[in-house]
ROTOR-654570 format. One record per atom (N, C-alpha, C, O, CB): residue number from 1; residue in three letters; atom name; x, y, z. Coordinates in steps of 0.1 Angstrom, whole numbers. Atoms other than C-alpha are relative to their C-alpha. Glycine has a CB too. Layout:
# residues N
(NUM,'ALA','CA',(X,Y,Z))
...
# end
This chain:
# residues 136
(1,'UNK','N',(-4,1,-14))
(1,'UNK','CA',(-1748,1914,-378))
(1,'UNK','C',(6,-13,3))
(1,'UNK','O',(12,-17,13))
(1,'UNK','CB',(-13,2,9))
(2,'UNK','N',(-2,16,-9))
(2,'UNK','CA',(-1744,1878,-378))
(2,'UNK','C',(18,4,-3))
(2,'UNK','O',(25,3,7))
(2,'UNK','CB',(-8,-21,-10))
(3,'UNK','N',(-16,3,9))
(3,'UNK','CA',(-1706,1881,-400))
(3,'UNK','C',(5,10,14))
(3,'UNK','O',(16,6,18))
(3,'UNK','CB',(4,9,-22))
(4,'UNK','N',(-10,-10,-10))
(4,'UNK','CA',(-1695,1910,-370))
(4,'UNK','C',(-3,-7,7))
(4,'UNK','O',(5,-6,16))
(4,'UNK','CB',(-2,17,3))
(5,'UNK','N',(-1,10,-14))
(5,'UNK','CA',(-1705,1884,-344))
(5,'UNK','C',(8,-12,1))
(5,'UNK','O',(13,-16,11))
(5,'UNK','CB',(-13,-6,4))
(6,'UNK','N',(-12,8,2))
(6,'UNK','CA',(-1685,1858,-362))
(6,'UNK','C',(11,6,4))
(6,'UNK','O',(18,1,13))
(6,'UNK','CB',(1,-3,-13))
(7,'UNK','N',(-22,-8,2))
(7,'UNK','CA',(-1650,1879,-363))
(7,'UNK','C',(-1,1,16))
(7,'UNK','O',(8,-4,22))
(7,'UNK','CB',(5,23,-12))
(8,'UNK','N',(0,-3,-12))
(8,'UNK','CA',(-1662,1891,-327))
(8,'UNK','C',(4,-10,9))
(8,'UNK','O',(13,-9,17))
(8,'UNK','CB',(-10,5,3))
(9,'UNK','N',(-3,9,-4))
(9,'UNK','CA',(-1663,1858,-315))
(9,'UNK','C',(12,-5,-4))
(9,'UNK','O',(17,-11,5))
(9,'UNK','CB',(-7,-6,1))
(10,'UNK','N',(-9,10,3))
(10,'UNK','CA',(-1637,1842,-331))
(10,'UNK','C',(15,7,8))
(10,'UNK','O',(23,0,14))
(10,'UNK','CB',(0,-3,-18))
(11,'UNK','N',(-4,-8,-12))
(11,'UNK','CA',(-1616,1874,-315))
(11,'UNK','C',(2,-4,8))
(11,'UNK','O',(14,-7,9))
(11,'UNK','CB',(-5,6,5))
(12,'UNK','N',(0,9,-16))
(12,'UNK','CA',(-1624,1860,-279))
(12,'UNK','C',(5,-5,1))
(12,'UNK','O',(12,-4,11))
(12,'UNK','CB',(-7,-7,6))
(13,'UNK','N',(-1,14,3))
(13,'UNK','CA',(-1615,1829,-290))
(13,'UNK','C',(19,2,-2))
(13,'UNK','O',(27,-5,4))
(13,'UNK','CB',(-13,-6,-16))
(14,'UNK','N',(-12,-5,7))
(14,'UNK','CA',(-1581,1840,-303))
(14,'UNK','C',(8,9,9))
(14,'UNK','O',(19,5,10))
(14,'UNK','CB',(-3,8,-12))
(15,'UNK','N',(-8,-7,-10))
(15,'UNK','CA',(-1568,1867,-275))
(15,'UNK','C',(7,-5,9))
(15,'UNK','O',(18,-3,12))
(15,'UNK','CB',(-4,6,6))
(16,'UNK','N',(-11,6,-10))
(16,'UNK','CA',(-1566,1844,-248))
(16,'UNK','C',(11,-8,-2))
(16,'UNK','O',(20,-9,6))
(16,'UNK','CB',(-5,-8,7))
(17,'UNK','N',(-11,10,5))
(17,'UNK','CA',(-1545,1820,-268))
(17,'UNK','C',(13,8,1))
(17,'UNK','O',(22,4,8))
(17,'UNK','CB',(-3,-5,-16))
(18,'UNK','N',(-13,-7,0))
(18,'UNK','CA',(-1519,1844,-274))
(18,'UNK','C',(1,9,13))
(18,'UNK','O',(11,16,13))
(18,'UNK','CB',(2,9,-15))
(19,'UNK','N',(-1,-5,-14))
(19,'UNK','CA',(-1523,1860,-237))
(19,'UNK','C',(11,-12,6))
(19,'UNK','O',(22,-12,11))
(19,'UNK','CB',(-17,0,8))
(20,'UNK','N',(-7,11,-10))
(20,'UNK','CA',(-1516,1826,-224))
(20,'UNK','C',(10,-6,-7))
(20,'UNK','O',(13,-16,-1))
(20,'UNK','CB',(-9,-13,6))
(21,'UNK','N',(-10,5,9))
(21,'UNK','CA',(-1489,1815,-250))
(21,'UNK','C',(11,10,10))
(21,'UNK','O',(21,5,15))
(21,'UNK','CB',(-2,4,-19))
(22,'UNK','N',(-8,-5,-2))
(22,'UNK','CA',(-1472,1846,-236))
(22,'UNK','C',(4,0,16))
(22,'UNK','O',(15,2,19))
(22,'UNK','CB',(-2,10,-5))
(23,'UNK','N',(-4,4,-11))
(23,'UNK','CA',(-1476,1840,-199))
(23,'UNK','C',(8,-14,0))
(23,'UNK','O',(14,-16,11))
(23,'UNK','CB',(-11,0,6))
(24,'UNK','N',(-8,11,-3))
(24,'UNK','CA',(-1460,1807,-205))
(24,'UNK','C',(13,4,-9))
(24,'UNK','O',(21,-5,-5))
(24,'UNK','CB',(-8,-15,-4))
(25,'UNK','N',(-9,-2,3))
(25,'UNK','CA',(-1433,1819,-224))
(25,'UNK','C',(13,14,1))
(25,'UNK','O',(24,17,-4))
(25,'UNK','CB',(-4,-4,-10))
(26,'UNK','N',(-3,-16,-5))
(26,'UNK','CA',(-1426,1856,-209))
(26,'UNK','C',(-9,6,11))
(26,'UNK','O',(-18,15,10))
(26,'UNK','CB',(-1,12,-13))
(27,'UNK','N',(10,-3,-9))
(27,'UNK','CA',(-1442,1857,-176))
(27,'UNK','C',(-1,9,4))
(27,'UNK','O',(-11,15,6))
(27,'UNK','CB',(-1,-5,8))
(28,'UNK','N',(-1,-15,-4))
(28,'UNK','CA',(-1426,1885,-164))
(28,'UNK','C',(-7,17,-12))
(28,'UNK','O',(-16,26,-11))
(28,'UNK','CB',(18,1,1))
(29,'UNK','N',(8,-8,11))
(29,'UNK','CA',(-1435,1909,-192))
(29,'UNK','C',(-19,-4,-3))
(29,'UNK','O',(-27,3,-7))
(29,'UNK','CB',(9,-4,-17))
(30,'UNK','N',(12,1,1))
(30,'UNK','CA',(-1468,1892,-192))
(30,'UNK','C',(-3,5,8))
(30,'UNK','O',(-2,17,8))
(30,'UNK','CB',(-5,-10,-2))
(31,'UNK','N',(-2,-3,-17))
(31,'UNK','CA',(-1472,1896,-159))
(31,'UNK','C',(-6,23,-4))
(31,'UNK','O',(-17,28,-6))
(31,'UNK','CB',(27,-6,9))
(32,'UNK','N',(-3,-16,4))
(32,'UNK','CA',(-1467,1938,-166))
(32,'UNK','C',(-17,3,-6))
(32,'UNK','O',(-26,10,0))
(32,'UNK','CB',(15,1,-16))
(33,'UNK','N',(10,-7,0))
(33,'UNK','CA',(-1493,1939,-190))
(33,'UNK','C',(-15,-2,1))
(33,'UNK','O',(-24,5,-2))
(33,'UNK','CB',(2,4,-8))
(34,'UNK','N',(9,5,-17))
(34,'UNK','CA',(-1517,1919,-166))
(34,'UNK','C',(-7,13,6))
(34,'UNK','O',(-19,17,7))
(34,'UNK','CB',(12,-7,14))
(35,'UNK','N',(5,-13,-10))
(35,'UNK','CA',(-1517,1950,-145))
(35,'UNK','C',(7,-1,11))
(35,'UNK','O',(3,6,20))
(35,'UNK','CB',(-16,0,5))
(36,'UNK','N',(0,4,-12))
(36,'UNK','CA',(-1499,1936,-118))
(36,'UNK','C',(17,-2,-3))
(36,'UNK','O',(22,-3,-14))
(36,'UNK','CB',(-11,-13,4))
(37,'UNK','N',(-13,5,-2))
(37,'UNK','CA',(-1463,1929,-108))
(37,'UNK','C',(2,-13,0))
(37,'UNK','O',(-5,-23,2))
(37,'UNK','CB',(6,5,10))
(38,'UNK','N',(-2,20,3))
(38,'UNK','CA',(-1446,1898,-114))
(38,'UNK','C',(0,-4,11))
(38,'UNK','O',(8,1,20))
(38,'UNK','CB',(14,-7,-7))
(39,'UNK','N',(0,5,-7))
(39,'UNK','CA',(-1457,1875,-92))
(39,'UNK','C',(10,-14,2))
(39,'UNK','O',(22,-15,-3))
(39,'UNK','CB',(-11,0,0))
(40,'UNK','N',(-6,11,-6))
(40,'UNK','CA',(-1445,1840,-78))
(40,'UNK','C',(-1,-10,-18))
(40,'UNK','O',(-11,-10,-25))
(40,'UNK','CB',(-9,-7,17))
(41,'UNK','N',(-3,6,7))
(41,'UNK','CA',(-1431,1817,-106))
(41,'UNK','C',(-12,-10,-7))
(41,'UNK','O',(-14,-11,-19))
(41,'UNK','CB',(10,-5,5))
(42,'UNK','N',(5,9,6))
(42,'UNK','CA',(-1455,1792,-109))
(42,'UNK','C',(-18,8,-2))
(42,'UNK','O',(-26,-1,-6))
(42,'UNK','CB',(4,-14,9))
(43,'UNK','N',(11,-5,2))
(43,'UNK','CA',(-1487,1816,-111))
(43,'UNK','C',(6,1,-20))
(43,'UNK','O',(-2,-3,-29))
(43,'UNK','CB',(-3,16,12))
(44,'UNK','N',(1,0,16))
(44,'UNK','CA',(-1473,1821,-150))
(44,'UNK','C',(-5,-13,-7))
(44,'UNK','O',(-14,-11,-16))
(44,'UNK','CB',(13,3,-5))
(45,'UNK','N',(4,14,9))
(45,'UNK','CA',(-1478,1786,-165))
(45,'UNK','C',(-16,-2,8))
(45,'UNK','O',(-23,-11,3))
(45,'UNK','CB',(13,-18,3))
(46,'UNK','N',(15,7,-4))
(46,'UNK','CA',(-1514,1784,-145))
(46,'UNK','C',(-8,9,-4))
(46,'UNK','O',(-20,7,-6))
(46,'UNK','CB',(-4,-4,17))
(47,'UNK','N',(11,-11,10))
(47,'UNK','CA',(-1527,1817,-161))
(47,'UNK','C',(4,0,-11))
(47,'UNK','O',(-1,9,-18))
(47,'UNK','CB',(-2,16,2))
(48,'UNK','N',(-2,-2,13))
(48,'UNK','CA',(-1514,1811,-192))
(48,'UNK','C',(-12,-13,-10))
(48,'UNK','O',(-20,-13,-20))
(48,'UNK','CB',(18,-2,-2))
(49,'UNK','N',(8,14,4))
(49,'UNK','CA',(-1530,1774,-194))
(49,'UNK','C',(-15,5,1))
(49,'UNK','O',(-24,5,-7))
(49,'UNK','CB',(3,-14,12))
(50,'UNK','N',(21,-6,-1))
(50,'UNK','CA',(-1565,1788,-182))
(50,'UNK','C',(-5,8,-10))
(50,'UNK','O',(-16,7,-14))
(50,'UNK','CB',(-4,11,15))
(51,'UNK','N',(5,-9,9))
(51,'UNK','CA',(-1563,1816,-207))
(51,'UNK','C',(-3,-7,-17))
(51,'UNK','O',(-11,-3,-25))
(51,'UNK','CB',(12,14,0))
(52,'UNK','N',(-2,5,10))
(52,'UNK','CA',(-1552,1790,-236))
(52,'UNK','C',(-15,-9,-2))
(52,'UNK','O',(-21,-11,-13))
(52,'UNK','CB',(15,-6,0))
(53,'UNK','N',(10,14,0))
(53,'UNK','CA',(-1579,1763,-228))
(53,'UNK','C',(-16,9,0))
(53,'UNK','O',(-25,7,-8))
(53,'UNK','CB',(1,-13,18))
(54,'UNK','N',(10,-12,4))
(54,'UNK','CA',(-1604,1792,-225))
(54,'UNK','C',(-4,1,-9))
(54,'UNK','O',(-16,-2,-13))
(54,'UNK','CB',(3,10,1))
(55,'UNK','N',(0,-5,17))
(55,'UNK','CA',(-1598,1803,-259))
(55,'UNK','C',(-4,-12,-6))
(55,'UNK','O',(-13,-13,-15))
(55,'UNK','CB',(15,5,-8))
(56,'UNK','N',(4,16,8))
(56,'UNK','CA',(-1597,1764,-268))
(56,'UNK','C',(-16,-1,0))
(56,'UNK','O',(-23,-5,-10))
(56,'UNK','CB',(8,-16,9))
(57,'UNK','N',(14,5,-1))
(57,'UNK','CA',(-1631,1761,-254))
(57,'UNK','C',(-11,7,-9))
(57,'UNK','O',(-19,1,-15))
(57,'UNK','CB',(-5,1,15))
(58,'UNK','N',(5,-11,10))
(58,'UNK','CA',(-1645,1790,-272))
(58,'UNK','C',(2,-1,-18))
(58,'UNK','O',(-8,3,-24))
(58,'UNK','CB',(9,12,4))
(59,'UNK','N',(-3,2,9))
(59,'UNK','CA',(-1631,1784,-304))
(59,'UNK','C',(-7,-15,-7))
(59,'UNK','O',(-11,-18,-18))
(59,'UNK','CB',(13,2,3))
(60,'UNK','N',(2,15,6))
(60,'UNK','CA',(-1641,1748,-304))
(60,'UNK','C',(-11,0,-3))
(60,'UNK','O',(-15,-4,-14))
(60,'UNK','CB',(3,-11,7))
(61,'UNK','N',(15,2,3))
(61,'UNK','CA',(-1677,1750,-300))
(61,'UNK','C',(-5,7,-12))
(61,'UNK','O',(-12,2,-20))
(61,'UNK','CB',(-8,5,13))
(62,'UNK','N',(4,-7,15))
(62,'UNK','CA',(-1680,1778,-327))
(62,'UNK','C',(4,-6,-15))
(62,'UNK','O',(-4,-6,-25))
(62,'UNK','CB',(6,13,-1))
(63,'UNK','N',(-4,13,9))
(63,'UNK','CA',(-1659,1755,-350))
(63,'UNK','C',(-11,-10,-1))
(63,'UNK','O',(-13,-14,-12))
(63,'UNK','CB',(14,-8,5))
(64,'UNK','N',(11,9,2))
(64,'UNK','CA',(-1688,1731,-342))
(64,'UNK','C',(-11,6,-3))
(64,'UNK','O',(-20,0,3))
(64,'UNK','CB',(-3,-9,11))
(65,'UNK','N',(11,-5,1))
(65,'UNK','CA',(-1715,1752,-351))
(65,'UNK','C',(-13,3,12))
(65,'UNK','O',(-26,4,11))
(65,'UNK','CB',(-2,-7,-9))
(66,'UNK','N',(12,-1,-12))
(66,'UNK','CA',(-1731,1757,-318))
(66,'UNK','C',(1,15,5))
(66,'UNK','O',(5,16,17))
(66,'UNK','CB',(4,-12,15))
(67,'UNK','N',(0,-15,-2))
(67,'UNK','CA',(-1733,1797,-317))
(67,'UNK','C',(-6,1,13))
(67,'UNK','O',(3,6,20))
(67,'UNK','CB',(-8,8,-12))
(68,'UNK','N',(7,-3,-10))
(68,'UNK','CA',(-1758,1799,-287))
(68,'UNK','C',(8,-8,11))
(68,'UNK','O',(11,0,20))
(68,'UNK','CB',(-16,-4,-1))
(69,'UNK','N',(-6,5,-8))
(69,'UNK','CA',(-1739,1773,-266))
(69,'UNK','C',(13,9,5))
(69,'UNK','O',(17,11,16))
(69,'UNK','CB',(2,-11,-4))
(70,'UNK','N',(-14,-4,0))
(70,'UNK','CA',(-1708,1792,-278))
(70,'UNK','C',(-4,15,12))
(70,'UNK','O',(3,20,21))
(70,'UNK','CB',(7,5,-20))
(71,'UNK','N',(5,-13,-7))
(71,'UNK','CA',(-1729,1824,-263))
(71,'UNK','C',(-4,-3,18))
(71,'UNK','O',(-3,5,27))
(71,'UNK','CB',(-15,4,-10))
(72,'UNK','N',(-5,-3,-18))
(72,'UNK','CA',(-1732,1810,-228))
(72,'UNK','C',(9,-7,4))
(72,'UNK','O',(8,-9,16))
(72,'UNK','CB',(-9,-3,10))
(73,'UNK','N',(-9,0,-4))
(73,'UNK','CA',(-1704,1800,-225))
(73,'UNK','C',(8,16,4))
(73,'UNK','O',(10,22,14))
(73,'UNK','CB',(6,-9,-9))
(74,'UNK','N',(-7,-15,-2))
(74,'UNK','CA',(-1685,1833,-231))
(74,'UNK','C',(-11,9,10))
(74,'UNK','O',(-6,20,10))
(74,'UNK','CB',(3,9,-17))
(75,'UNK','N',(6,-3,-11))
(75,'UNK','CA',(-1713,1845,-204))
(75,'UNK','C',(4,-1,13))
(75,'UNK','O',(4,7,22))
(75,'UNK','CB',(-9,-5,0))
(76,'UNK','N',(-4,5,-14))
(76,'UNK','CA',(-1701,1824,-178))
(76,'UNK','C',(15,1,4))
(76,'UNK','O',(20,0,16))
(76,'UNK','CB',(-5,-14,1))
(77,'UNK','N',(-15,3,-1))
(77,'UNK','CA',(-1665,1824,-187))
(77,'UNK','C',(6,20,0))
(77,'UNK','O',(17,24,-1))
(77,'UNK','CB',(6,-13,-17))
(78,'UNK','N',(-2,-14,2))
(78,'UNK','CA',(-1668,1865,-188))
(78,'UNK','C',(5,3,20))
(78,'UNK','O',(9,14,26))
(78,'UNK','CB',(-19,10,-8))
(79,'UNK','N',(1,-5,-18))
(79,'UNK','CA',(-1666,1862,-145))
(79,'UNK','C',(20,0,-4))
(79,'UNK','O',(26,10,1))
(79,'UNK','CB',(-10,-18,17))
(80,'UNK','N',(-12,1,-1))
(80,'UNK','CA',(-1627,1852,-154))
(80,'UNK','C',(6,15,0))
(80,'UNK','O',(11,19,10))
(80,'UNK','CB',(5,-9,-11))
(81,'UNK','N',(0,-13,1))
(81,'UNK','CA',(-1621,1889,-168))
(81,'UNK','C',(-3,11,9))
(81,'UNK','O',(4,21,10))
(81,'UNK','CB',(-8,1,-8))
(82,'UNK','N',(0,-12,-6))
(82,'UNK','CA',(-1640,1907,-142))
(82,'UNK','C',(3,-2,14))
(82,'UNK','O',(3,7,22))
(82,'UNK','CB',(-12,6,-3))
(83,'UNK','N',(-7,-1,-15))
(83,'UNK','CA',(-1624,1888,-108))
(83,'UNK','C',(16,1,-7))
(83,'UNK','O',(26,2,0))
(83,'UNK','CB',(-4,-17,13))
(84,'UNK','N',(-14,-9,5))
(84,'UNK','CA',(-1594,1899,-135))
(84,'UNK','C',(8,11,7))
(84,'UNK','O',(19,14,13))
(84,'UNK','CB',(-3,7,-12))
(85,'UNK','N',(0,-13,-7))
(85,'UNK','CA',(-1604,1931,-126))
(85,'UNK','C',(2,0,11))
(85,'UNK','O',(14,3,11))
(85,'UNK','CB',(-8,6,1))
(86,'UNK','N',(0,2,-12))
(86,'UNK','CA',(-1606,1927,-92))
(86,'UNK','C',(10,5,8))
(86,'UNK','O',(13,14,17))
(86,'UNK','CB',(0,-12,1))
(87,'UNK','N',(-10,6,-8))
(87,'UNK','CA',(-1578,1909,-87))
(87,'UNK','C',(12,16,-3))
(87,'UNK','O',(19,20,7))
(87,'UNK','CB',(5,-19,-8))
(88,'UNK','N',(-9,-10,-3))
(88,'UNK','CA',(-1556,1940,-103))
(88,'UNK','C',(-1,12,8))
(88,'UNK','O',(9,18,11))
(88,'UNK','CB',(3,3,-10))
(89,'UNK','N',(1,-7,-4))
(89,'UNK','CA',(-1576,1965,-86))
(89,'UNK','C',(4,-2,13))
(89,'UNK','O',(5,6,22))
(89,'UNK','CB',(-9,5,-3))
(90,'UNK','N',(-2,1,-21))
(90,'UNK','CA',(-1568,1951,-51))
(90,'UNK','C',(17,-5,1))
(90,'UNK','O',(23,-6,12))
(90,'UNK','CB',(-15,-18,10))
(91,'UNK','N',(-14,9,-7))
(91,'UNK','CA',(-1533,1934,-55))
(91,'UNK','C',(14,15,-3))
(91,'UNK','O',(25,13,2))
(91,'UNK','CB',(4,-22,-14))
(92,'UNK','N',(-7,-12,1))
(92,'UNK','CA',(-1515,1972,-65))
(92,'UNK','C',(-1,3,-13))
(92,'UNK','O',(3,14,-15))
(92,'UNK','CB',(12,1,5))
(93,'UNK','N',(8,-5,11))
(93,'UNK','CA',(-1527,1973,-101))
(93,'UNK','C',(-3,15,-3))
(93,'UNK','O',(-3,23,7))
(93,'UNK','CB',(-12,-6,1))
(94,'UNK','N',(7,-13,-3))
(94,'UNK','CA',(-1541,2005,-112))
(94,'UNK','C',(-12,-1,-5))
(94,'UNK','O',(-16,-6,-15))
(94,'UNK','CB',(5,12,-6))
(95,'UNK','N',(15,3,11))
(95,'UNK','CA',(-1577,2009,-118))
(95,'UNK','C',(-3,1,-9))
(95,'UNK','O',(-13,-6,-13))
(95,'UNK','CB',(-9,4,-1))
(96,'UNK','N',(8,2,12))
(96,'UNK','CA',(-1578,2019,-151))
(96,'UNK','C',(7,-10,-8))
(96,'UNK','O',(1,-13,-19))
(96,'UNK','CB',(-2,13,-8))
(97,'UNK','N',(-4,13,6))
(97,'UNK','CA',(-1557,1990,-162))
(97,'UNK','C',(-11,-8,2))
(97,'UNK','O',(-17,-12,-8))
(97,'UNK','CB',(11,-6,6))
(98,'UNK','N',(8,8,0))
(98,'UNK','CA',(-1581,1971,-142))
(98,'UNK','C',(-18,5,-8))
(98,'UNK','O',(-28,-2,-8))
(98,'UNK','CB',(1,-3,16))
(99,'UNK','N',(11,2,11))
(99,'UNK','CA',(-1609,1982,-164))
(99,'UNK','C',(-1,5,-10))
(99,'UNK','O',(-11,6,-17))
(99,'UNK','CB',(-10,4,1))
(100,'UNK','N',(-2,-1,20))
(100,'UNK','CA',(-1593,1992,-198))
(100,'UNK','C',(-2,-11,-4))
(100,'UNK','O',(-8,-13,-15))
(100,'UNK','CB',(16,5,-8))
(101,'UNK','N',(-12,16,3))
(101,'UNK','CA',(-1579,1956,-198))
(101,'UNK','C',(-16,-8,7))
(101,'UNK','O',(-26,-12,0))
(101,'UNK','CB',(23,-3,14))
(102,'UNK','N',(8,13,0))
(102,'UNK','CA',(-1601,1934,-181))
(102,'UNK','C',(-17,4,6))
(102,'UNK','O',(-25,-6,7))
(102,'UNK','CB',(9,-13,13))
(103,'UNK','N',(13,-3,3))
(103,'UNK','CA',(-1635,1951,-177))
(103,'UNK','C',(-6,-1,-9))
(103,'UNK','O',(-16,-9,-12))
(103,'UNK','CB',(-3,8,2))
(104,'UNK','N',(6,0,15))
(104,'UNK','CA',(-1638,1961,-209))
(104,'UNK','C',(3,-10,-8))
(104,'UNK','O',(0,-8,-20))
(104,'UNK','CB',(3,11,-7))
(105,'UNK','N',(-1,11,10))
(105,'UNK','CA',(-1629,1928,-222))
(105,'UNK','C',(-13,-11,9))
(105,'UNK','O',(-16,-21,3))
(105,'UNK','CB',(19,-8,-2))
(106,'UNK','N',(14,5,-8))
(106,'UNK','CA',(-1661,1913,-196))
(106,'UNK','C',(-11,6,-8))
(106,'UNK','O',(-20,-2,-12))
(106,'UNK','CB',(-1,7,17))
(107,'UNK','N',(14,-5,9))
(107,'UNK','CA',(-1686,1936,-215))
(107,'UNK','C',(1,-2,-11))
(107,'UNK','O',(-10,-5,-17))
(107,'UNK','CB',(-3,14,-2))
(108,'UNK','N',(6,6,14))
(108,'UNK','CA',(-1674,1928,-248))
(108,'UNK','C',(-4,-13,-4))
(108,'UNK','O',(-10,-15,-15))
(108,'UNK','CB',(9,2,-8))
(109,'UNK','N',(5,10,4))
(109,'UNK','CA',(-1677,1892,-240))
(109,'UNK','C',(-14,-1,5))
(109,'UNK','O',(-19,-12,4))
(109,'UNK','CB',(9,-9,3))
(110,'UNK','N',(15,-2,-4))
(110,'UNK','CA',(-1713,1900,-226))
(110,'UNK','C',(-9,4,-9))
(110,'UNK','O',(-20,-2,-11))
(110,'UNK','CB',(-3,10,10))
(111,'UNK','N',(-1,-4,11))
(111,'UNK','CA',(-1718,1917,-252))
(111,'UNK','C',(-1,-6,-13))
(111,'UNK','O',(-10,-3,-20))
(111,'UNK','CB',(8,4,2))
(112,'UNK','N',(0,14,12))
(112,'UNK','CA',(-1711,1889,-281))
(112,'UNK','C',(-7,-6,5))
(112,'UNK','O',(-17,-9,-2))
(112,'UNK','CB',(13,-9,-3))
(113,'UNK','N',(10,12,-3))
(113,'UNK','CA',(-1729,1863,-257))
(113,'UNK','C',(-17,5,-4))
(113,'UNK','O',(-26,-1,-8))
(113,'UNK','CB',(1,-3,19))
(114,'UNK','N',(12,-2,4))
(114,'UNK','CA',(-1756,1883,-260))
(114,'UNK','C',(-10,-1,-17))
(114,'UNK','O',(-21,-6,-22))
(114,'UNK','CB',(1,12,5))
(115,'UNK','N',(0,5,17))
(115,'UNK','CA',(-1756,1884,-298))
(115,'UNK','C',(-2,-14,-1))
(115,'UNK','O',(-13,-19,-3))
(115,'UNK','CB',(14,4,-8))
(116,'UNK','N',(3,16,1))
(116,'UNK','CA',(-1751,1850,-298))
(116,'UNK','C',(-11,-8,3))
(116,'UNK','O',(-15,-17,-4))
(116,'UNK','CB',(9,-7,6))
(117,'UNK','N',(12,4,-4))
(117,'UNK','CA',(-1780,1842,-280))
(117,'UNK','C',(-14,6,-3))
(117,'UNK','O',(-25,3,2))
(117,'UNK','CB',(1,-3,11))
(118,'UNK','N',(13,-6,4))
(118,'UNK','CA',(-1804,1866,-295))
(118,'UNK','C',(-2,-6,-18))
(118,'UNK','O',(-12,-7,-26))
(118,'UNK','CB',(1,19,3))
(119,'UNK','N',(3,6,14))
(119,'UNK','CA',(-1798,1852,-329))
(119,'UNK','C',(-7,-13,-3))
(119,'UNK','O',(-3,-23,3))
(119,'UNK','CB',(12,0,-7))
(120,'UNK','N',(7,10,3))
(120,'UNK','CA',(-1825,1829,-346))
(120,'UNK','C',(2,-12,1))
(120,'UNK','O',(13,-16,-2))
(120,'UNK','CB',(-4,0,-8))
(121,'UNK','N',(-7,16,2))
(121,'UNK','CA',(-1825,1793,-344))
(121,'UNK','C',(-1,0,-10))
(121,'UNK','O',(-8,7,-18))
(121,'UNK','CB',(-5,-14,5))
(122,'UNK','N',(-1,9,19))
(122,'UNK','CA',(-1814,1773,-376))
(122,'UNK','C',(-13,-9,3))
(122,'UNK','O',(-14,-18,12))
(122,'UNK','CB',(19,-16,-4))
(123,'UNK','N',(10,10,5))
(123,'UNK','CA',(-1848,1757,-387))
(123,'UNK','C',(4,-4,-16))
(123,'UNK','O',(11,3,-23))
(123,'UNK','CB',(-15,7,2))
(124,'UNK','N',(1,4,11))
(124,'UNK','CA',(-1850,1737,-418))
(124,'UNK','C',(1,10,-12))
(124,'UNK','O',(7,10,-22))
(124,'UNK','CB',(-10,-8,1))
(125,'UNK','N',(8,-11,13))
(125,'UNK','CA',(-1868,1770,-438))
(125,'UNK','C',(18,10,3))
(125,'UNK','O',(25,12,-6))
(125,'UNK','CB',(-23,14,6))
(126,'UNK','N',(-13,-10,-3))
(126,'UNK','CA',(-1835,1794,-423))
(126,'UNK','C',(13,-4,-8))
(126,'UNK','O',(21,3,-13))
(126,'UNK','CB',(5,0,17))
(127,'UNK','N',(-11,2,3))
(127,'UNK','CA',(-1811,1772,-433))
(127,'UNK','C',(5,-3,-15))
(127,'UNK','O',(16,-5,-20))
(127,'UNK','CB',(3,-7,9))
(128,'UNK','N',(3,5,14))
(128,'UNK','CA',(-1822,1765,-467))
(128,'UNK','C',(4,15,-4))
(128,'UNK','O',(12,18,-12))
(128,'UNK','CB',(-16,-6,-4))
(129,'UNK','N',(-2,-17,3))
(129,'UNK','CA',(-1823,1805,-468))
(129,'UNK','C',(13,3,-5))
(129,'UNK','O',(16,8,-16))
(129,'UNK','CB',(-1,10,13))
(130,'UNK','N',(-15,-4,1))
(130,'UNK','CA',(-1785,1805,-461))
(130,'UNK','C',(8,-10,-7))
(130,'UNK','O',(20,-9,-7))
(130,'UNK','CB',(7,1,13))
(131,'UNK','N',(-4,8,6))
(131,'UNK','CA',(-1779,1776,-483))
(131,'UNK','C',(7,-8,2))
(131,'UNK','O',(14,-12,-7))
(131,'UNK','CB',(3,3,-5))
(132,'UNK','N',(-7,10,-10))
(132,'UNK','CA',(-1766,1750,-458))
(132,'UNK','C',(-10,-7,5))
(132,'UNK','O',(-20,-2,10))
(132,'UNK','CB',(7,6,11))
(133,'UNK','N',(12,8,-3))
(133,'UNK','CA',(-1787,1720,-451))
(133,'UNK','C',(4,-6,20))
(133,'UNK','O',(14,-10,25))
(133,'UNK','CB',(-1,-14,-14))
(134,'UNK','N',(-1,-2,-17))
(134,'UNK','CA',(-1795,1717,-409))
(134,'UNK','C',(-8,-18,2))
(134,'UNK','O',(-17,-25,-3))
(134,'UNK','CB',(-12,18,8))
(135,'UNK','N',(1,17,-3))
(135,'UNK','CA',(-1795,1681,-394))
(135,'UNK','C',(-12,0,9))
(135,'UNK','O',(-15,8,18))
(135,'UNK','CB',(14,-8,8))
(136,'UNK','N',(15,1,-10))
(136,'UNK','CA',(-1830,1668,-379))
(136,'UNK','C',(4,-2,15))
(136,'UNK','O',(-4,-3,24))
(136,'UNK','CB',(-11,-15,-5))
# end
């Protein structure tokens, strides 16, 4: 379970990057498959940046070995996804965009957080187990 929570997370960590790469370099087409019509110019470079630093934040902490931190984070950062939703179900979106696309990417990161925070702490005896020595 732990190795499918790795890839899962690292996933997360990885979508938005190339979400927000593409809003900053093809807003309109991003825009599209958003859910939403293209909006005003400068909404592309401020969801692209949020989606990129997102991922950054995600990415980084698991790179540091902090799995449970990494797990609430993607908890709290799962609200982005579902006022996602929201936002396409109310601005002319269609609903099942708004919850193919950004619901169901809310549960899966609820989903991983949860994993992440149900898994054991690293004690001294665990980590000896996995053959990696854990700092006092």
């Amino acid at each position: 379970m732990r190795r499918f929570t790795t890839v899962l997370t690292i996933l997360l960590g990885l979508f938005p990057l190339t979400f927000g790469t593409r809003f900053l370099f093809d807003g309109t087409g991003a825009a599209a498959g958003f859910g939403i019509t293209a909006a005003a110019g400068g909404f592309f470079p401020v969801k692209g940046i949020r989606d990129i630093a997102l991922g950054l934040v995600v990415l980084a902490l698991f790179a540091l070995g902090q799995r449970r931190p990494t797990g609430i984070i993607l908890a709290v950062i799962a609200i982005v996804p579902i006022t996602d939703a929201i936002v396409v179900a109310t601005h002319g979106g269609s609903l099942a965009t708004a919850l193919l696309i950004h619901a169901l990417t809310a549960a899966v990161m609820l989903f991983d957080a949860t994993l992440l925070l149900r898994e054991p702490h690293a004690t001294p005896e665990t980590a000896a187990l996995r053959g990696s020595a854990v700092s006092p």
